[in-house]
N, C-alpha and C positions, 0 to 999 in steps of 0.2 A: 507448337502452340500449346498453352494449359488446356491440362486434359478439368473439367471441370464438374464437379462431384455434386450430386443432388444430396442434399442437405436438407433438414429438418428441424429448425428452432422454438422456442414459444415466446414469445414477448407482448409487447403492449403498447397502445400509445392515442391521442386524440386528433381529432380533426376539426377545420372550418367546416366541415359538409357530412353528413350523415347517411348511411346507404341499408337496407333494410335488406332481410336475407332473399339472395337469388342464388340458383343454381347454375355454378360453373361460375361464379364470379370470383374475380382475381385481387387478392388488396396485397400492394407494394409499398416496401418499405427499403427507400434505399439513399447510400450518401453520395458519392461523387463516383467512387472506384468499384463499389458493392452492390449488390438488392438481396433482400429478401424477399419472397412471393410466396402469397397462402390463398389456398384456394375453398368456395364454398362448396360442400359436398351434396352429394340428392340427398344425402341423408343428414342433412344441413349441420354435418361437423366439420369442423377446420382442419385442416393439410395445409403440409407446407409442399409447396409447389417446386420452391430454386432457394438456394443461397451462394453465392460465390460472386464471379467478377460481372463488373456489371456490361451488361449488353446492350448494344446500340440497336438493337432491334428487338421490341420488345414483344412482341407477337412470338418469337423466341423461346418466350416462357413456358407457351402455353405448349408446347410437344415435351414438356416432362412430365410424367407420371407423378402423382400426388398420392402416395399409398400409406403414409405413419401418421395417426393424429398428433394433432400437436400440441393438445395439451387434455391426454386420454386422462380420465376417472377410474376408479378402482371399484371393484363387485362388477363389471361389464364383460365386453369380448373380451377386451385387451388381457394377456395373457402373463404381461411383464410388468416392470415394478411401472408404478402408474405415477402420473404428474400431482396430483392430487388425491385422498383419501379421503372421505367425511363419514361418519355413522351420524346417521338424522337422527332426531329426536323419539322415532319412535323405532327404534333398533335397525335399521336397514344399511347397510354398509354400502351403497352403490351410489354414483353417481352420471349423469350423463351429458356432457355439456355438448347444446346445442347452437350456434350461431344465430345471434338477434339482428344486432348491427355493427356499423362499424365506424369510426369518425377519425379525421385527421385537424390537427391545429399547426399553422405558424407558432412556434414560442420563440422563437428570433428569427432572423438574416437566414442561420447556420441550422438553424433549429427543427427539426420538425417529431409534433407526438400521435400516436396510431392508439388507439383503443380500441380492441376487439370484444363486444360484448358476448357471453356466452349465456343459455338459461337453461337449468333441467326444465325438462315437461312434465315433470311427475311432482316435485318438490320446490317449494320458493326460494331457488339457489340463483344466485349471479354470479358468475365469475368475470370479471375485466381483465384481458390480456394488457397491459400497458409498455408499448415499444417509442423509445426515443430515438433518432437519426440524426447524429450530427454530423452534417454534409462534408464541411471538408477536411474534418478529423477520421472520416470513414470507422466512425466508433460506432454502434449501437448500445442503449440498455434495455431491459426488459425487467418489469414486477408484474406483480400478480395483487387485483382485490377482491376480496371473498366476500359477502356479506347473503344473508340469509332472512328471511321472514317467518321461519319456524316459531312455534310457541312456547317451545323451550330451547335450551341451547345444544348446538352439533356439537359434533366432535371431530376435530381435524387431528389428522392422523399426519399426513403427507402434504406440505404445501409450498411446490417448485417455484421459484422466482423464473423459471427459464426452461426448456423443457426442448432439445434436439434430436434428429436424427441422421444420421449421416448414411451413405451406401458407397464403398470404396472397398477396395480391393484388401487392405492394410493400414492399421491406426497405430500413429506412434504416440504414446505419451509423452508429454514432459513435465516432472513435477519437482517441485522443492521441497527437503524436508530439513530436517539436523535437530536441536536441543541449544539448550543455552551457550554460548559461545563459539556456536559451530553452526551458525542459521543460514539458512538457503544451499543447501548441498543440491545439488542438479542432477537429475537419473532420468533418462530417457527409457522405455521401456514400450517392448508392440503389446499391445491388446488383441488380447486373444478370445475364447469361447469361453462365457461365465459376467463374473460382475466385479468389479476392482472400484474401490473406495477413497479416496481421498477424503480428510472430514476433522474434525479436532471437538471433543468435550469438554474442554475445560473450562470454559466458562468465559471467564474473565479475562485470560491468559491464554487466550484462546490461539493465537500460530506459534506456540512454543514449541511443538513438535513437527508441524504440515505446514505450510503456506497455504493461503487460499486464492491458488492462482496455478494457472497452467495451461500448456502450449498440446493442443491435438492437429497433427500433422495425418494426411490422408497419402496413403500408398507409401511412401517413403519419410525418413526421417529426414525431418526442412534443416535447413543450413541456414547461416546469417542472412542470405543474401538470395536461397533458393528453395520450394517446395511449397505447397498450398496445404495453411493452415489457418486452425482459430485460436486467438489467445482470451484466454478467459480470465478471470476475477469478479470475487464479490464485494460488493460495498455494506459490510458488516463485521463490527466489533467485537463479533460470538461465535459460537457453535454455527462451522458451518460444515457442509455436504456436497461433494462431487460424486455422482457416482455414472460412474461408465458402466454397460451392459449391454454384452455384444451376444447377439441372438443366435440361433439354428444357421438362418439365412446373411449369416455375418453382414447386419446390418444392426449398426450402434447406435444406440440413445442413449444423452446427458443428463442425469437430471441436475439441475444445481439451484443452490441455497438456504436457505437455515438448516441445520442439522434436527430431521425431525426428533432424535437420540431421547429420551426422558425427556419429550417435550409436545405430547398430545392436550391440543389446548382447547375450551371449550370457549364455545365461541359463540355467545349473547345473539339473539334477534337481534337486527338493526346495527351493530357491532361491527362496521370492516375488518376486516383483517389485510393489513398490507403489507406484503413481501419487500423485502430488500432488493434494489437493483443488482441483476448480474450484469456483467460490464464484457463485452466483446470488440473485436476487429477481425476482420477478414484478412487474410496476404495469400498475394499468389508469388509473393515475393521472400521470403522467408520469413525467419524472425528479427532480422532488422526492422525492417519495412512495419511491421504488426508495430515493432517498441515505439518507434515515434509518431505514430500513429495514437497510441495511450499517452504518450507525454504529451501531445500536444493538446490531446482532450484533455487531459487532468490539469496543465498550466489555465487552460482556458475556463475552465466546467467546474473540477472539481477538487481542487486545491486550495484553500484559506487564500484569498491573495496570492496567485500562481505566478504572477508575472509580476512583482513586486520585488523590491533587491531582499535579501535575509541579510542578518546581523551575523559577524564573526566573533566568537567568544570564549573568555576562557574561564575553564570551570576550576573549581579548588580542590576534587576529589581528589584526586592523586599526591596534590601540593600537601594536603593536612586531614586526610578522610574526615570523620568528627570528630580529632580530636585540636579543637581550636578554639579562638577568644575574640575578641571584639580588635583587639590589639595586632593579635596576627592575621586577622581577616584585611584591615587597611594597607598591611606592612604589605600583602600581595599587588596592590593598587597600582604600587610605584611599576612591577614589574609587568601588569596587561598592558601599562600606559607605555612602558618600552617596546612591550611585543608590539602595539599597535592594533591591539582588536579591537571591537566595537563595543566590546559590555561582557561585562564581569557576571559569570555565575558561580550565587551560595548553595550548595547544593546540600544532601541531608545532617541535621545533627543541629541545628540551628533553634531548635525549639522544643517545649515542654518544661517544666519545672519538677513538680510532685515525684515522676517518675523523669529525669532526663535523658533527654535524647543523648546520649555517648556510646552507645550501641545499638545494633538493630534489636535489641531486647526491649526495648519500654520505649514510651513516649509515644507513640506513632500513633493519629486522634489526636493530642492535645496541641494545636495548630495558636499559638501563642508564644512569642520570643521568650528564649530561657534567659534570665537575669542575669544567674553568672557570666554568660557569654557572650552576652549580649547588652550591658545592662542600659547601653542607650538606644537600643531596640534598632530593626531594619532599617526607619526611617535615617536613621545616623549612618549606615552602611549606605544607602541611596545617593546621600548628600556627598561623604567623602567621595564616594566614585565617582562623581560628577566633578569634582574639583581637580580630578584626574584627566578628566575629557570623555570618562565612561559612562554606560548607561550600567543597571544593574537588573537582573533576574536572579528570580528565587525557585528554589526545587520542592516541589509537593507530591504525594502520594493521598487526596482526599477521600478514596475510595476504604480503605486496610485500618485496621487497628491492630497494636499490641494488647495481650491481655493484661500486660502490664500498665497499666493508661488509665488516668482520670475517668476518660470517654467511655471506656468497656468497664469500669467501676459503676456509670451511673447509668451506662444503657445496656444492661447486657442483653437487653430484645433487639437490640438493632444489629446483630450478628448473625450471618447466617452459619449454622451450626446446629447438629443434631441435640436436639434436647437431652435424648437415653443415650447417648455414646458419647466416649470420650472425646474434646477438642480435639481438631488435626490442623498441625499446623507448621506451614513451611514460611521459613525466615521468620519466626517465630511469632507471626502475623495471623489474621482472620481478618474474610472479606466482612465489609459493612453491605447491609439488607439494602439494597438501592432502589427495589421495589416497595421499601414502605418513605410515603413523601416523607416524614419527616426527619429521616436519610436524606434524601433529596436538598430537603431546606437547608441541614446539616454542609454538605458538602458544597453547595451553592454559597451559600454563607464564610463558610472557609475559605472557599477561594476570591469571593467580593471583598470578606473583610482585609485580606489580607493585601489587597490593592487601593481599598479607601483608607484604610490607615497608611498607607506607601503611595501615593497618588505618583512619585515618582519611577515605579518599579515598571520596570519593558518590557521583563518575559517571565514565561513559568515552563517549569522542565516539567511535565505532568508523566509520575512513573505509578504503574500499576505490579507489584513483585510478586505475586502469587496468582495461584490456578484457584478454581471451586473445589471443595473437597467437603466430604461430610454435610452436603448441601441440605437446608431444609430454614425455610423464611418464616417467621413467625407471622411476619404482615400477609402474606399470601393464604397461610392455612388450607384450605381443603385445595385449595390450585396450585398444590406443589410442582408439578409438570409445566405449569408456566415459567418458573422461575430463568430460566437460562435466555427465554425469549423477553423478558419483563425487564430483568436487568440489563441490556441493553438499550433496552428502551427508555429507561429510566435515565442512563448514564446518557443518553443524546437529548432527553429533557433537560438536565441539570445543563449541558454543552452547550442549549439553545439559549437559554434563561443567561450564561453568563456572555455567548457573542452578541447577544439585544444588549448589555452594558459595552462591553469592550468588542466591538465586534474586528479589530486588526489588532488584537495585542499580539505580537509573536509566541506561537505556544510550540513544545516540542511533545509528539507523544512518544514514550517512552514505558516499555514494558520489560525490567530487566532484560534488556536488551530487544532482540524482535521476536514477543510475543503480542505485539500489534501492529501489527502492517497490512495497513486495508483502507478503502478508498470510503469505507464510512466514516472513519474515524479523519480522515484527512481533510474533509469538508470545513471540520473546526480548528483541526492543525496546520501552521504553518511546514513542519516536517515531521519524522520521526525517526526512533536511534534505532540504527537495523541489528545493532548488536553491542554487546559488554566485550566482545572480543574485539581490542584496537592491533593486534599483529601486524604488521605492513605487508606481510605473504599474505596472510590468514585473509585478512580484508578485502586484496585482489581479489577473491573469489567471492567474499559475503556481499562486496559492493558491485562486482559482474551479476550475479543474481537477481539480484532488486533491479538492475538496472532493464532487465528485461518487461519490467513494468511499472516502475514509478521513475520520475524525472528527476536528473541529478537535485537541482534546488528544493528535493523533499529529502535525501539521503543525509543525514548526518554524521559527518566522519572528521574524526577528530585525531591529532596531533598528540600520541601518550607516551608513555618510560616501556609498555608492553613491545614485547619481542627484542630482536638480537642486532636491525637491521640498523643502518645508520640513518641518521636524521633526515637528510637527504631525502632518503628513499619512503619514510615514514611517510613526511612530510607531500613527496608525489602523489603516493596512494591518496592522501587526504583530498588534495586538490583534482582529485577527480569528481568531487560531489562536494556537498553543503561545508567546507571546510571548519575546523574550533577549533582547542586545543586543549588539553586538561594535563597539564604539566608543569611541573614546578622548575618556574622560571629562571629562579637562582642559581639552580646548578646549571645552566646551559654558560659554555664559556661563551665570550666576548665574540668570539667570530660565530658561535652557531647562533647566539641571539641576533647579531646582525644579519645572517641569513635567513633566520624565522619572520625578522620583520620587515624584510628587504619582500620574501616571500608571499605575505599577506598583502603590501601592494602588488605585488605582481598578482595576485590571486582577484584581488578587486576591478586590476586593469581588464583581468581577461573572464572577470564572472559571467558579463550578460552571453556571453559568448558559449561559459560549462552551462551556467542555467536556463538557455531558453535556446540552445543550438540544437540542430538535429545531431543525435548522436550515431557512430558509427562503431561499432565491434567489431577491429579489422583481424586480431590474433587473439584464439579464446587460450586461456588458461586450462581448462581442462586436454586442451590438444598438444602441447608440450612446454618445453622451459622459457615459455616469457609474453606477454600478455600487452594487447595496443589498445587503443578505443580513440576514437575523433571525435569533436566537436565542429561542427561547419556553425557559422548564420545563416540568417534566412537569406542575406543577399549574396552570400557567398565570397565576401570581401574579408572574411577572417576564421581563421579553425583553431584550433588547440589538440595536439599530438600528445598523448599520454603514454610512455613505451616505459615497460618495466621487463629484465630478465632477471630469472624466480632462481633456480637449481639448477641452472645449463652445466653440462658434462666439462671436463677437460678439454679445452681447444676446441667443445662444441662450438658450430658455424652457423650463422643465421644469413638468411635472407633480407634483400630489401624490403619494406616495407608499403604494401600499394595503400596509397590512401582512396578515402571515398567520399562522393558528395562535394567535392569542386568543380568550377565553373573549367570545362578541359581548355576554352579560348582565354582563359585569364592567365595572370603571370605572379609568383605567390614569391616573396621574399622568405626565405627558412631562416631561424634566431632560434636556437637553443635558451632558454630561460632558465631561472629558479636555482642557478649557481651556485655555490661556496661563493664568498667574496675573495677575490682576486683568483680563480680557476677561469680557464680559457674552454671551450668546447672543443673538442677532441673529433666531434660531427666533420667531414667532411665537405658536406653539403652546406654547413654555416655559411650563413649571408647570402649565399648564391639564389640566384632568381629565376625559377623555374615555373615552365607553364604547367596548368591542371593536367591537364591530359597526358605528361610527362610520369608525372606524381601520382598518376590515379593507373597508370599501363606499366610503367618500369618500377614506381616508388620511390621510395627514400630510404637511404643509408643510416639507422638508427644504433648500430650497434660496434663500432668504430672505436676502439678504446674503452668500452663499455662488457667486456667480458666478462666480468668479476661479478659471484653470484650476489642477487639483493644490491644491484644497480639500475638506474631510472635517469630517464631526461622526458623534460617536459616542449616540445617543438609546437613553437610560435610561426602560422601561416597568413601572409599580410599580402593581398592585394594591392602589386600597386600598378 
């Protein structure tokens, strides 16, 4: 039986009904498989009582010891880093949050929100715990609202969206890191005595180095399918903040959310302050169980349109980076319309004049078709692709400017940039000031005009290429410490402003690669690019990574010339998630273009199956040479088998492969797909009709004439 671990969270949330503070009173917060329980103290502060699997007898609860606040002040007892900081207005750095009341609300079927009110006794502070429960996603989120009646304004130092504690024998971490082209590298590591940091400063560019997501397993390190853990993430754009801190009495508190880093913000009477949601799940199951758990929240909850088909498309970087014309942009048309995708994307170099776009040196800001290249403008590119059968998307960065640019000619206040010291700058770029509105109006405008002039256009690849550097905002002035918090804020105004107009246009976010990947920014995106690196090895691991917390129909993986591997094999990796292509069409011979487009119906046949199936990690890449993952449905009438061997040894031998998440009383027909034209399967098991229970206890034979390193087969499981 799960040995089951007292646990410590902080979150928030509302109710139909209101309860005012009593001593030893219990508030629950739980979904189908989970609870949270926090209890009211004599000294009317909140404790978390339980977190873990949920119990059928709830009286249960109440024999666990409630001994860690759960969302302690700083200047107090509390002797470790604290959930919250404030210096009042008249210099006193303490705070003491007391328990007022507490409310719970329906917000749907699935839905329910808890709001824990807290109030110091000494000072006009309220703090709001706000906890969502979504019942049979077994997901929780938690934010935090600050607001104050002081006569002048606080000062927040420290302000947790979430705030845990755990008491277990042994804490393993899991966390993702890498740099540009090498994103989501995976390290598990124990926690030990002291304080370990997860966190990212950059601004804008914010998981270019860290992920802001990660797996804490109790007593042992979880396996796919085994160990009691929490999977975490935040839903923010910016600077964010994990920090783990395991105490004397080897008992660990979380804190997570904004990075408070150069970011003490002062904060107005009457002013809320609201945190970002931290986003959780419970598994006593491993970290399978935790991931489809988050996908099926995020298709549902928190995904642009999550359960909606996406567009397959092919981009023109690779075919002609910027160096191209209005002439060879159409001449590519003829070749999507062969591959058979959905829509054509123009991706950078398309615009500017004064300074042209033909390098990443100039232009960037001046968001109007360049003549030469252009000279019958987008709308002409719109219309040809359609006469194609395509739809057409266009690629923007409205955030960045070149100094070489009209833009940065006539606004140089709208840059953020140190006055007294020289410009810094990477890709040869400077962020634009998105906390002053007329930035805002600016980049709002950019991206409406450039769709009421194209009323035809379907998507926008929205790329952000650079970190904050040399930070300092002229619109801001004396509240430079805001600035990391403001600009994001600002950049989810502008977001807001354009989904009231186009509220389903498909947008991809895009941060030279995955320097944004986070569940704020996905509310307004239909997906994002997890990385510049397209390798067909490389990618097995970038796209196992992500897949631990976002769902395949958010990963964008695309079909390139990058790496050594055959097409084939490229091509498998792709069709594990949001599939495209950015590839010059022309050179592919006659039998591989018949396989690319043979491919993308196949890919269509079996999407609703990769995008809204549970998914399964049956053989990890990090544990030796070759790498599986399943897709089941919900009814269990069809899977997709994804088997790729990476660098297996000479005459290395593999194993069959158990699959998971079939019905064991059903009978599955096996079909090798995604072929060469005129190649046979080499599978043994083709065609043959096997029950689940077969498949799920002995496996399947995947590797059968498939020896040769940077080989893949894609297996088709059909109920009949």
């Amino acid at each position: 039986m799960m040995k089951i671990k007292y646990l410590i969270f902080c979150f928030a949330s509302l109710s139909s009904y209101r309860l005012a503070a009593q001593t030893g009173q219990d508030i629950s917060i739980g979904t189908r498989h989970s609870s949270l329980v926090y209890t009211v103290s004599g000294n009317q502060h909140i404790y978390q009582r339980y977190l873990g699997k949920k119990l059928s007898d709830t009286a249960s609860y109440t024999v666990m010891k409630a001994v860690h606040n759960a969302y302690p002040g700083a200047g107090m007892g509390d002797l470790f880093s604290p959930a919250i900081r404030m210096i009042h207005a008249d210099g006193n750095p303490s705070l003491d949050l007391q328990y007022v009341n507490h409310e719970s609300v329906k917000k749907g079927e699935d839905v329910t929100e808890t709001i824990i009110h807290l109030k110091d006794p000494v000072y006009p502070v309220e703090v709001a715990l706000h906890y969502t429960a979504y019942y049979d996603e077994d997901v929780i989120t938690s934010h935090v609202e600050i607001i104050h009646k002081e006569k002048k304004p606080v000062l927040l130092t420290n302000y947790a969206s979430s705030f845990l504690h755990f008491d277990a024998d042994h804490y393993w971490l899991t966390q993702f890191h890498g740099d540009w082209a090498k994103e989501m590298n995976m390290e598990e590591t124990e926690l030990t005595s002291g304080i370990h940091i997860l966190d990212s400063k950059l601004g804008s560019r914010a998981d270019m180095y860290q992920s802001p997501l990660f797996f804490l397993s109790l007593d042992h390190p979880s396996g796919e399918n085994n160990g009691e853990l929490i999977a975490g993430t935040l839903a923010w754009t910016g600077n964010f903040q994990f920090l783990f801190e395991t105490d004397t009495h080897n008992s660990l508190r979380i804190s997570s959310g904004m990075n408070p880093y150069a970011s003490e913000y002062h904060l107005a009477p009457g002013q809320p302050f609201v945190t970002p949601e931290f986003i959780f799940t419970y598994s006593g199951e491993g970290k399978g169980l935790a991931s489809r758990n988050l996908h099926r929240w995020a298709r549902n909850y928190a995904v642009l349109d999550g359960n909606k088909p996406r567009l397959t498309l092919l981009n023109n970087w690779e075919a002609t980076g910027m160096n191209f014309d209005q002439g060879r942009l159409t001449s590519l048309f003829d070749g999507a319309a062969k591959l058979g995708v959905d829509l054509f994307l123009l991706d950078d170099g398309w615009f500017a004049n004064k300074y042209p776009r033909d390098d990443d040196k100039a232009g960037l800001g001046d968001w109007e078709e360049n003549k030469k290249k252009l000279p019958n403008g987008v709308g002409y590119l719109v219309s040809e692709s359609g006469k194609k059968g395509l739809q057409f998307g266009i690629w923007l960065e409205p955030e960045m400017v070149n100094p070489k640019s009209e833009l940065y000619e006539k606004h140089p206040d709208w840059i953020l940039k140190l006055t007294n010291r020289p410009e810094d700058y990477f890709r040869n770029q400077l962020v634009l000031d998105l906390t002053n509105p007329a930035v805002q109006d600016f980049v709002y405008n950019t991206v409406d005009g450039v769709l009421t002039r194209n009323p035809g256009l379907a998507y926008i690849k929205w790329d952000c290429n650079r970190m904050m550097t040399n930070t300092w905002s002229p619109w801001l002035k004396e509240d430079q410490s805001h600035i990391y918090i403001e600009y994001v804020r600002s950049f989810y105004k502008v977001l807001d402003r354009i989904r009231a107009k186009y509220p389903h246009l498909p947008m991809m976010l895009c941060s030279g690669g995955g320097g944004r990947t986070d569940y704020g920014g996905l509310r307004y995106f239909t997906e994002f690019w997890p990385s510049d690196n397209t390798d067909g090895l490389e990618r097995i691991f970038i796209q196992w990574g992500y897949s631990y917390f976002f769902p395949a129909n958010t990963i964008a993986a695309h079909v390139t010339g990058w790496g050594k591997q055959s097409l084939k094999f490229r091509t498998d990796v792709a069709m594990m998630d949001k599939l495209g292509y950015d590839i010059k069409v022309s050179d592919l011979t006659p039998e591989e273009l018949q396989f690319s487009h043979d491919a993308i119906q196949t890919y269509k046949r079996l999407s609703d199956v990769i995008w809204y199936g549970d998914l399964y990690r049956l053989i990890s890449p990090y544990e030796g040479n070759r790498a599986a993952l399943q897709y089941v449905n919900e009814s269990k009438t069809k899977a997709v088998l994804f088997h790729y061997l990476m660098n297996p040894r000479y005459k290395e031998a593999f194993g069959r492969v158990k699959l998971q998440g079939l019905d064991p009383l059903k009978k599955y027909r096996i079909k090798e797909v995604n072929l060469f034209p005129g190649a046979r399967s080499a599978n043994p098991d083709q065609d043959k009709v096997l029950s689940g229970e077969l498949l799920m206890n002995i496996g399947l034979n995947c590797t059968a004439g498939r020896q040769a390193p940077m080989s893949s087969s894609i297996i088709e499981l059909t109920a009949e």
